[in-house]
C-alpha positions in Angstrom: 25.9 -7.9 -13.6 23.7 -6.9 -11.1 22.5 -8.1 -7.1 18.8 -9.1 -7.1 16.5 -10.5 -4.0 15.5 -14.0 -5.9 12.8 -16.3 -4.9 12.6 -19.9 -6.1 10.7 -22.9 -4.8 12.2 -25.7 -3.1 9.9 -28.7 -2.0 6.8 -26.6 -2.4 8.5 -24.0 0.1 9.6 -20.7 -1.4 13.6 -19.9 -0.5 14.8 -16.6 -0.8 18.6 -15.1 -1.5 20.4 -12.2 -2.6 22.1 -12.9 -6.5 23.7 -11.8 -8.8 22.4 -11.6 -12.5 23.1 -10.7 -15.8 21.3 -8.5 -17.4 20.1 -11.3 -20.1 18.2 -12.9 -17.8 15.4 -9.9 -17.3 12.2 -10.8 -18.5 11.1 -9.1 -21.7 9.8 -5.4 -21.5 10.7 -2.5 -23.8 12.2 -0.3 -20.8 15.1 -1.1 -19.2 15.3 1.1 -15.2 17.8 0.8 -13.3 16.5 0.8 -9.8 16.9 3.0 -7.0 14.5 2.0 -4.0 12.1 -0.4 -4.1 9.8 -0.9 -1.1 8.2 -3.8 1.1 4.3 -4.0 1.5 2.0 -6.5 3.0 1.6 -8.6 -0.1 5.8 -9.1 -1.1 6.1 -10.3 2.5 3.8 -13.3 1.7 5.7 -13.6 -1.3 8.9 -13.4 0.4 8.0 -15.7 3.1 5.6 -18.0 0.9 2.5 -17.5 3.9 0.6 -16.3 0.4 0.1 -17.6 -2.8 1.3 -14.6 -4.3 3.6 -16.2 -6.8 2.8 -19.2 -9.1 5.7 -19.1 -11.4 9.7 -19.4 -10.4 12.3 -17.7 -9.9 10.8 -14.5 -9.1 11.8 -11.1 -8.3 9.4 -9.8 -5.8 9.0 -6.1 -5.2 5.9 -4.6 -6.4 6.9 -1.4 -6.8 9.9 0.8 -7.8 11.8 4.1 -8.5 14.7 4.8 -10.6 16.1 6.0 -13.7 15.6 5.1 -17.3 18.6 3.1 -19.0 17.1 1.4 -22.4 14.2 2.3 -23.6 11.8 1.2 -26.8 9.1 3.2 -26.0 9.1 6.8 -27.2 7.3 8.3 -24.2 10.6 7.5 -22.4 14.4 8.4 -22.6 17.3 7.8 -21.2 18.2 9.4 -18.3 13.8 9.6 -17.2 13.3 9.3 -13.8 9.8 7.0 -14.0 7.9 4.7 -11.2 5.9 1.8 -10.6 3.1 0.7 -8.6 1.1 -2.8 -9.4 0.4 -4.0 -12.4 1.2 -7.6 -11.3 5.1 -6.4 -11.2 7.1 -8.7 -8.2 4.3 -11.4 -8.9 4.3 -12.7 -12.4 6.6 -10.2 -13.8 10.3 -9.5 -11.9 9.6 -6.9 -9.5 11.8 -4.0 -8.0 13.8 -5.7 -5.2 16.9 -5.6 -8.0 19.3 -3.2 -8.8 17.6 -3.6 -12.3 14.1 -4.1 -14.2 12.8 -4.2 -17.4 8.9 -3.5 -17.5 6.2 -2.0 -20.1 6.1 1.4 -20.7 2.3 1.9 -20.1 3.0 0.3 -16.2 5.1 3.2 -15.6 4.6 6.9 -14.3 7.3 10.0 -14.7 8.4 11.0 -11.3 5.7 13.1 -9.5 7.5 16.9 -10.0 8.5 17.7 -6.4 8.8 14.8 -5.0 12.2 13.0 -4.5 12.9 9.0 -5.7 13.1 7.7 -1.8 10.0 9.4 -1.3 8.1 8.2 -3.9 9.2 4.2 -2.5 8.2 5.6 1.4 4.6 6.1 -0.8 4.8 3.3 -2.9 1.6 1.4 -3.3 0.5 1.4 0.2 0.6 5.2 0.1 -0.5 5.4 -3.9 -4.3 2.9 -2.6 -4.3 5.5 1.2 -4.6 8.4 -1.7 -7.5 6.5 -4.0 -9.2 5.7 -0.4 -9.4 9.3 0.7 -10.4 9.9 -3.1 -13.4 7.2 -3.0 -14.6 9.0 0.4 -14.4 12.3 -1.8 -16.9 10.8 -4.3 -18.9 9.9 -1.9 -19.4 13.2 -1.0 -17.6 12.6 2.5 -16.4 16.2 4.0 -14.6 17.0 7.1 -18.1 18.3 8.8 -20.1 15.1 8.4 -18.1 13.6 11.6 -14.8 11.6 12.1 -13.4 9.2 9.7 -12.1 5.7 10.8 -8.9 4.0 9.4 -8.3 0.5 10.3 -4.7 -1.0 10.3 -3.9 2.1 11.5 0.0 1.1 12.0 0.6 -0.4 8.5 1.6 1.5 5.7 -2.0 2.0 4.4 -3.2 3.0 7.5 -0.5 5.5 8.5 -0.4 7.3 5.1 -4.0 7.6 5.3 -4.3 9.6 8.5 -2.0 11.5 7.6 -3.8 12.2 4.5 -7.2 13.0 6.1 -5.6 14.6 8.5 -3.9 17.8 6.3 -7.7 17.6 4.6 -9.3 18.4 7.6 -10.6 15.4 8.8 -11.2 14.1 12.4 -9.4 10.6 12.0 -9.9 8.0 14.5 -7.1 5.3 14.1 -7.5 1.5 14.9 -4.6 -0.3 15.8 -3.8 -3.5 17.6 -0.6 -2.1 19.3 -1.2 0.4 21.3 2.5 1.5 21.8 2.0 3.0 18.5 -0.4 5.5 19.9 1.9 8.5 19.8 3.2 7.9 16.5 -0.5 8.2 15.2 -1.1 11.0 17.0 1.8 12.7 15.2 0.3 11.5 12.3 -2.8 13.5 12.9 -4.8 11.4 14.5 -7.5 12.6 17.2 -8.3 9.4 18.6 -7.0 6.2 18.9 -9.3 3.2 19.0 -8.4 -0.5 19.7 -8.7 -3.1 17.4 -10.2 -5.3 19.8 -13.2 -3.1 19.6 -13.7 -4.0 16.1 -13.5 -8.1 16.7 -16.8 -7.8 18.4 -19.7 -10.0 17.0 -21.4 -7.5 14.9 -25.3 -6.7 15.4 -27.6 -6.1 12.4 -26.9 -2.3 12.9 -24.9 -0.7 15.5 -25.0 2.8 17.0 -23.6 5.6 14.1 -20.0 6.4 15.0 -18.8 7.5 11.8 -19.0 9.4 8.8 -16.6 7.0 6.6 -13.8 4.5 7.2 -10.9 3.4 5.1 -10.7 0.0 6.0 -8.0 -3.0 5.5 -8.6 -5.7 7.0 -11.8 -7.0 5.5 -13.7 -9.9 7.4 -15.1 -9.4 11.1 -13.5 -6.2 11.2 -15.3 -4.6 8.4 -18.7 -6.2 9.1 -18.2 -4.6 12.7 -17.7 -1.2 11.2 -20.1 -1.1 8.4 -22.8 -1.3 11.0 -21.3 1.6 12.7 -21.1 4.2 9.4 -23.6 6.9 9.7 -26.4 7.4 7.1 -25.0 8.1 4.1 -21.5 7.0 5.0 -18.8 5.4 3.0 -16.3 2.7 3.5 -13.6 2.4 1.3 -12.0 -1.1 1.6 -8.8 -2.0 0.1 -7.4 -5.0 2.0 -8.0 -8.3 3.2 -5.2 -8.7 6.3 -7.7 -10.0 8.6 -9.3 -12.1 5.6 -11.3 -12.5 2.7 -14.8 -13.0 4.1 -17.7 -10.3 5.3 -19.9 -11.8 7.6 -22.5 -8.8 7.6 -26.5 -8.3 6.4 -27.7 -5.6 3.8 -29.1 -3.9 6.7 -26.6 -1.1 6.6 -26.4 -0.5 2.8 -30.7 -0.5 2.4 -31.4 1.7 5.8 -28.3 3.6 6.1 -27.2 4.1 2.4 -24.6 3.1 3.4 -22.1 2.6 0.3 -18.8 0.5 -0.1 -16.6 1.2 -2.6 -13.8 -1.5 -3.6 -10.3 0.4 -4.2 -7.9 -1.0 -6.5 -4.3 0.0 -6.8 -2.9 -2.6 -8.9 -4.7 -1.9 -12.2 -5.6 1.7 -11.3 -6.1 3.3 -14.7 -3.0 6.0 -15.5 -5.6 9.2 -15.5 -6.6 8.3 -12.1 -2.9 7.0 -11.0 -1.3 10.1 -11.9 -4.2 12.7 -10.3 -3.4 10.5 -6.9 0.3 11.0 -7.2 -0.2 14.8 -7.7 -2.3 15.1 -4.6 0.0 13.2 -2.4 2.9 15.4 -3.7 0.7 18.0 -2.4 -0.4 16.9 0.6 2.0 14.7 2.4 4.0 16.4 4.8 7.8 16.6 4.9 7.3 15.2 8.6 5.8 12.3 7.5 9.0 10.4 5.6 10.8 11.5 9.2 7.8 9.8 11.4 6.9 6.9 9.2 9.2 5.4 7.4 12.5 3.2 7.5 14.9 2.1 4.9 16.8 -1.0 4.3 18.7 -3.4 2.5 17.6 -6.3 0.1 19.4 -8.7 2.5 17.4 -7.7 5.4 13.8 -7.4 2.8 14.1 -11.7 4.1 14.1 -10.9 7.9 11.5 -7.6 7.2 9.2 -9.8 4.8 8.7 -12.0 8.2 8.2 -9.2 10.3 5.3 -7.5 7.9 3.3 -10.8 7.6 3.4 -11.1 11.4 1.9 -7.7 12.0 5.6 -6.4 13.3 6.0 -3.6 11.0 5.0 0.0 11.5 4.7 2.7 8.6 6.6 2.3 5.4 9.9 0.3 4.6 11.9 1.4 2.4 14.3 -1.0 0.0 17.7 0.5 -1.3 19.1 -2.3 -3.7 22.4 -0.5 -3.8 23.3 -0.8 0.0 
């Protein structure tokens, strides 16, 4: 047997316990991991709590991404004994996700553990830290350098956000951080970032086209917040946007995008093809300071992923949290 976080419906509201399972009751996949740290993001919070439709189809594992070590496997690019992780691919929303003590997954969702890097460091990554890593790589392709002018990073606080500046900050970049706490000021400082900017700043009603603050942004939030910003990128900028926290919609014009060339470039984590995946997690092997799993990140037990899951929907959460299935 083995404990699992389980979420079922009850009365169209989703309830959420700590079980134990049998191994039987896995769905199917052709290897078998047994897990040791998952690790909570924005999206298995609404799970968790139920604030998102995130999960159609009960009971559920959430957990959307995990570490650990191979125990079964059918796939020959896999033994036992493989160290292997997992990021997206719709695991801990249709397909039992890592808050367990054990999966069972598809071999092509899974990546060999980055070489120097540790298993509770890959989780204080995860997928916040594996889309931060594709976001500094769109502004790359954009042809974004450290001497075009500071880079802003909204949600600075979350676990996007901080692994971002800290990313742009070993690269050389000027990183202005936007946050809606201001308490955490110092931490993103230690993180590497020069400014500090408040959120409010952002919520204004956006103008056609705004005065040119900066070179790029890695944004999010989406919504009011990103119209506000796009209208302050500087010709030729980029915005990378890979979140919707402050919603779905852009309220913006083209104005930006035709007399700015201004370009905005979707990121995608969840499906991120396994070339691309594995070139991100080599670069944040690289660059990620040991200082940053000291600064950022906290670790803790499926039964408190419930109380946690409430705490990262409400905004309540800085850096990354760490889930250890065998406390």
């Amino acid at each position: 047997m083995f404990k699992a976080l389980l979420l079922n419906q009850q009365d169209k509201k989703t309830t959420a316990s700590v079980e134990m399972l049998q191994p039987e009751q896995l769905p199917e996949g052709d290897v078998r991991i047994q897990v040791t740290y998952s690790s909570l993001n924005y999206k298995d919070g609404l799970a968790i709590t139920g604030t998102g439709k995130i999960i159609r189809q009960f009971p559920m594992v959430p957990g959307i991404d995990l570490v650990g070590s191979v125990i079964e496997s059918a796939d020959a690019r896999y033994q036992v004994g493989d160290k292997v992780v997992l990021t997206g691919w719709g695991v801990g929303e249709n397909h039992w996700g890592g808050m367990s003590q054990q999966a069972q997954v598809k071999g092509d969702w899974l990546v060999k553990l980055p070489q120097g890097m540790d298993e509770k460091q890959t989780m204080a990554i995860g997928t916040a830290g594996l889309t931060a890593m594709l976001c500094v790589m769109a502004l790359q392709d954009g042809g974004i350098t450290p001497d075009m002018g500071p880079i802003l990073v909204t949600g600075a606080s979350g676990g996007v956000g901080s692994v971002s500046v800290a990313l742009l900050s070993k690269l050389g970049y000027k990183v202005a951080a936007v946050t809606g706490r201001p308490e955490n000021g110092p931490l993103l400082e230690e993180l590497g970032a020069s400014e500090v900017v408040s959120r409010d700043t952002l919520l204004e009603p956006a103008r056609p086209l705004d005065k040119q603050l900066w070179a790029g942004a890695i944004d999010t939030a989406g919504d009011q917040i990103l119209a506000k910003l796009l209208t302050q990128i500087n010709y030729g900028g980029t915005v990378a946007a890979c979140g919707l926290a402050g919603g779905f919609g852009l309220p913006t014009t083209v104005m930006p995008f035709i007399l700015r060339n201004v370009r905005l470039q979707g990121v995608d984590s969840v499906y991120c093809p396994k070339d691309r995946r594995e070139a991100a997690w080599k670069q944040l092997t690289e660059l990620l300071p040991e200082s940053f799993y000291q600064q950022a990140c906290e670790e803790i037990s499926l039964e408190q992923a419930i109380e946690f899951a409430d705490k990262i929907v409400k905004g309540q959460v800085t850096g990354r949290v760490v889930v250890n299935p065998n406390l």
